[in-house]
N, C-alpha and C positions, 0 to 999 in steps of 0.2 A: 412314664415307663413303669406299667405292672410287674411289682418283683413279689415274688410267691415266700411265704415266711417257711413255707416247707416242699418241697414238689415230690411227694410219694409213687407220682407218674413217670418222671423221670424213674426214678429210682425201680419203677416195676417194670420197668420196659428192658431194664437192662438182668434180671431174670425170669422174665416171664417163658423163654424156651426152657431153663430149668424145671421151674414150677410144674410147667405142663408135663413132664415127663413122670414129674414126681404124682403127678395126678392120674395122671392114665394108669400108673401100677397102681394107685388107693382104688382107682373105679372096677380097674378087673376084679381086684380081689375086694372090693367093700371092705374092706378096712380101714373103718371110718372113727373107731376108738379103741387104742392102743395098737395100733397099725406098725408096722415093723419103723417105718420113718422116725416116729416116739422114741423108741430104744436108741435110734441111731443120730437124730440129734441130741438125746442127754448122754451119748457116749461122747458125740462130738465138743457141745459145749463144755462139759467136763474135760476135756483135753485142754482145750482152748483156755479154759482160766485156769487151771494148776491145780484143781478139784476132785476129789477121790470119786463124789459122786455128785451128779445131778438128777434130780425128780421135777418133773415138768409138772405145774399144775394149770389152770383156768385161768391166772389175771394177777397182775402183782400184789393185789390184795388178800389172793388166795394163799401166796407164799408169802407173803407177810405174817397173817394168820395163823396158818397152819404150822409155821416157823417157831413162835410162837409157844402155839399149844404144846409141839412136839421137844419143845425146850424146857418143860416144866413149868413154863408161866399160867397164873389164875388168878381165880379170886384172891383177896387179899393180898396180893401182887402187885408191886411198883415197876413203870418200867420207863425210864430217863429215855425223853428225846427233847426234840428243838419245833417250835413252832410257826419256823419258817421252812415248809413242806407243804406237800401235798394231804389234803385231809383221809387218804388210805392210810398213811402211819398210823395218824391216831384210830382209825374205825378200827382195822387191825385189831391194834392194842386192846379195846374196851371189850369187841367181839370173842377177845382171850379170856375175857372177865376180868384183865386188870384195872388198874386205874394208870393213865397215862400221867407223864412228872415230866413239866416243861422243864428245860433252862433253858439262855440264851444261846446266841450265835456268836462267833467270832466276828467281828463287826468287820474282818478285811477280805475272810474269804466265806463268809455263810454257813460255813458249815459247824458243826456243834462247836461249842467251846468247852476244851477242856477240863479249863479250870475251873467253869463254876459244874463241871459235875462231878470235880473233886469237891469243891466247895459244898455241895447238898451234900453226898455222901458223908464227909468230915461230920458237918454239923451233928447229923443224929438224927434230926427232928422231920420223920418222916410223914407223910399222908394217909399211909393204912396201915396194917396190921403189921404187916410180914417184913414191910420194908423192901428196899430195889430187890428183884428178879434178876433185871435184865438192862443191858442199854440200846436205844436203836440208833446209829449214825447215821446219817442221813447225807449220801453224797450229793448235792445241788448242783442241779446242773451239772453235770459229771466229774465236779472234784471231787475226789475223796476226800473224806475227813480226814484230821491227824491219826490215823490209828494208833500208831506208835504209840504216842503217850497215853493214848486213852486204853488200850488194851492192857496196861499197865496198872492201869486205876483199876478196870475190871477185874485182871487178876486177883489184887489184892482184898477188893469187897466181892472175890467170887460170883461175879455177874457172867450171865451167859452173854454176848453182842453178837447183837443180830443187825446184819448190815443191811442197813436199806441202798440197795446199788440199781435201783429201776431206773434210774437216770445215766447210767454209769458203765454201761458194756463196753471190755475196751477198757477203761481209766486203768491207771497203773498207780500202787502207793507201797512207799518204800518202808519193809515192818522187818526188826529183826535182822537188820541187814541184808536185806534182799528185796528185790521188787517181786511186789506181787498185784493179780487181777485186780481189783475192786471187788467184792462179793465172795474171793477166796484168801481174805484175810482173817475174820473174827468165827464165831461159833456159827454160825447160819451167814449166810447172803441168800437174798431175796431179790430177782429180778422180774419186772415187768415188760411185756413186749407191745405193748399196746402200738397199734399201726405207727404212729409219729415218732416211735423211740431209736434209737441208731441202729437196735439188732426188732424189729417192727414187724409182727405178724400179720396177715391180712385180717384180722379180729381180735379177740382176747386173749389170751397168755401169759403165761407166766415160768418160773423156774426156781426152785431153790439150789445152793451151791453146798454142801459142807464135805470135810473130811473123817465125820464120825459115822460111820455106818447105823450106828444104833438109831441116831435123830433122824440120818437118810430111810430104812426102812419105816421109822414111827411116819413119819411124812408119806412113805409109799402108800400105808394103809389108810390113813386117815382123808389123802384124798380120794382114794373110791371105796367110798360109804362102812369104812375099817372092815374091809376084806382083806381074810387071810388067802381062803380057795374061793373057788365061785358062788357058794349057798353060806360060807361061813365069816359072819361076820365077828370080829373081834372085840370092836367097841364103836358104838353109832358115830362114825365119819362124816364126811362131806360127799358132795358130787362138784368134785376141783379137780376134774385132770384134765388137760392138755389134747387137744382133736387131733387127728392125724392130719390133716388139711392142713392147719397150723401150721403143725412139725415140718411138714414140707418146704412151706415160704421158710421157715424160719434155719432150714437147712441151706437153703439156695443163700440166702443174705448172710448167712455166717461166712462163708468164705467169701464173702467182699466187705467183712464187718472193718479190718485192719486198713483195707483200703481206701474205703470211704471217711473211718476217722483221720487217719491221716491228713486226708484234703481237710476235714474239718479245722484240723490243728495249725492246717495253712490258711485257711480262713479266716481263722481267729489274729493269727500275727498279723497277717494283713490290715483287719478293723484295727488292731492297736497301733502300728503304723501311722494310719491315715485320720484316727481321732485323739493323736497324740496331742496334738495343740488345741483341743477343746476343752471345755469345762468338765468333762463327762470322765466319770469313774469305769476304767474297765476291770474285767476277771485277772486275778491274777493266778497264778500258780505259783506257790511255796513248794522249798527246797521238798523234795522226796515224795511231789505228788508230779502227777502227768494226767491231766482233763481228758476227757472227749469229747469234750462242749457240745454235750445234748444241746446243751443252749448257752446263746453270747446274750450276758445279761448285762447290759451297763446300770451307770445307778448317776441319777441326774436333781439337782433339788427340781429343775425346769422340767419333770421326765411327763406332764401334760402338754404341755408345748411340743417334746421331742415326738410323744405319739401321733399328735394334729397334724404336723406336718409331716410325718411318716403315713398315716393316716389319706392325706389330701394329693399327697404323690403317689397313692397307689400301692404303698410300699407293704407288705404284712410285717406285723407287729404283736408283741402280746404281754401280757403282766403275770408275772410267776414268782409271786404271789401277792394280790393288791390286800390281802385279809388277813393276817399272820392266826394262826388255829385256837393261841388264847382270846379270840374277840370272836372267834366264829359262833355264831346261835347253837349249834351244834355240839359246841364244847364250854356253853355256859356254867355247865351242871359243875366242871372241875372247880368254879369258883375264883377264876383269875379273873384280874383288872386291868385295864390299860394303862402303860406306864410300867408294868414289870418285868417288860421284856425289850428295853430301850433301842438294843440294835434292831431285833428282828423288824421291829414297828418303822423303823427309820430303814432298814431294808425295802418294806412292804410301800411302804410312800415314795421310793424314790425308782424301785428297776423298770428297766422296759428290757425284753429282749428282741435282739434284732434278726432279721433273716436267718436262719443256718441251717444249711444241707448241702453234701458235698456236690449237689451240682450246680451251686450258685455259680457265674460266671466273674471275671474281674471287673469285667464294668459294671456289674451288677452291685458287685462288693463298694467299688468309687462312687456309683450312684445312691449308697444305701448313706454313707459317711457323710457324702456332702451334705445331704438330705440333715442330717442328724446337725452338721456344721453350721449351716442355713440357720438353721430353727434356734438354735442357740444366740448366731450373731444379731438376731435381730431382738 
């Protein structure tokens, strides 16, 4: 039984009369960059997470970046994150001119641990000049990190935190006594729309979240080419903004974003459920967080076994992340070694994620488990 690890097709069939509508007004009037759509989904978005402002840019990489730069991070700049992510965190980072500062994960939910980036910061004994900037939390697979505690730690070493929530649209985390977005909790939120993501443009995108106007305009110039007026540039920019094409899909799927996570959420209880009695580690959620489960990541010592036979059933499968970022070739230069980052590595060896889109079906979900039960009992 072929079960699809994502069906984007499902999913565009159920706005594709939207889209189209939105496209026949882009084609009348060619408005094909910075098209009224632009304005009216970062008005939208912004409503949608609790956000004074949103600026749409090219790719989660772009708001990463840009996020970044417009924060005061550079050269001679540290900026704490975890190296069980996606390698856009750290390019981000380097492309700011900082220098990126692993620590570990919390070995229960993946996401940063706080403690050890109390622990660096205490110590003293930093990597460059300037010392931390900035910290980036990295929500996985759509949990939030602890904000709470860690925005705490930031406060007092005056760090900006810049949330990396590309996985994350939708999550809810509980800061200050109140629920908040994902990405509208710390100094910047940075989202990706990349097609497979739960709010998934038909190409590249991106978005930043914050409540300080100053960082929101410094991000409006710097993604087109730091224009003030149309011949006047301010300071050599980027070419990072957000197509009006885009804007479109990614208005039609905003207002079914709440919906389809939802089913997500039911999905996920379901898999835990049904692979209750197996050997297999599932996601949890800690008190004053609420997931989206971009993705259901289980963690298995057997998790080549679990793929083989997800694998041979047909079933779509994937590893996020088989390489944790201090072992990557790419991030040799920072000079870490295997063994320094014990969770993340023992992360990286053991997740497989399974199926997730809200329009998996129930038997789909019992055929994905037993699949997984199989593979283990033998």
């Amino acid at each position: 039984m072929p079960i699809k690890f994502l069906d984007l097709a499902a999913q565009n069939a159920e706005i594709r009369a939207r889209v189209d509508e939105e496209y026949e007004r882009i084609h009348r009037a060619t408005a094909y960059v910075g098209g009224p759509q632009v304005a009216q989904f970062e008005r939208r978005f912004a409503q949608y997470l609790g956000a004074a402002h949103v600026i749409g840019v090219g790719s989660g990489t772009d708001a990463l970046r840009l996020a970044l730069i417009a924060a005061g991070v550079g050269a001679g700049d540290e900026v704490i994150t975890t190296p069980m992510t996606f390698i856009a965190t750290v390019e981000a980072i380097l492309q700011a001119g900082a220098t990126p500062v692993f620590v570990d994960i919390d070995p229960e939910t993946g996401t940063i641990d706080v403690q050890a980036v109390r622990r660096y910061l205490d110590a003293g004994s930093f990597r460059s000049p300037n010392g931390p900037r900035a910290v980036v939390p990295v929500h996985l697979y759509g949990l939030p990190a602890a904000m709470d505690p860690l925005l705490k730690v930031a406060r007092r070493h005056r760090l900006a935190v810049i949330e990396d929530a590309c996985q994350a649209h939708g999550a809810r985390v509980h800061v200050g006594g109140q629920w908040k977005r994902a990405g509208a909790a710390g100094t910047i939120g940075c989202f990706s729309f990349y097609p497979g993501k739960n709010l998934g443009a038909w190409g590249e995108a991106g978005a930043i979240a914050t409540d300080d106007p100053q960082l929101a305009e410094r991000v409006s110039v710097l993604r087109d080419h730091g224009r003030v007026s149309h011949y006047l540039h301010r300071e050599s920019g980027y070419n990072a903004r957000i197509d009006t094409l885009q804007a479109a899909v990614l208005l039609a799927k905003l207002e079914r974003l709440d919906e389809w996570n939802a089913r997500r959420r039911a999905i996920a209880r379901r898999y835990r459920e049904l692979l209750s009695g197996t050997a297999v580690r599932t996601p949890i959620e800690p008190e004053g967080t609420e997931s989206c489960y971009h993705l259901f990541v289980i963690r298995s010592a057997q998790r080549d076994r679990i793929r083989d036979a997800l694998a041979q059933a047909e079933i779509g499968c994937g590893i996020h992340y088989p390489v944790p970022l201090h072992l990557q070739p790419a991030c040799g230069a920072l000079g870490y070694q295997r063994g320094e980052f014990a969770a993340s590595e023992q992360w990286a060896a053991s997740v497989v994620s399974l199926p997730m889109h809200p329009h998996l079906t129930d038997r789909e979900i019992s055929v994905v488990a037993q699949t997984v039960a199989a593979a283990l009992a033998k």
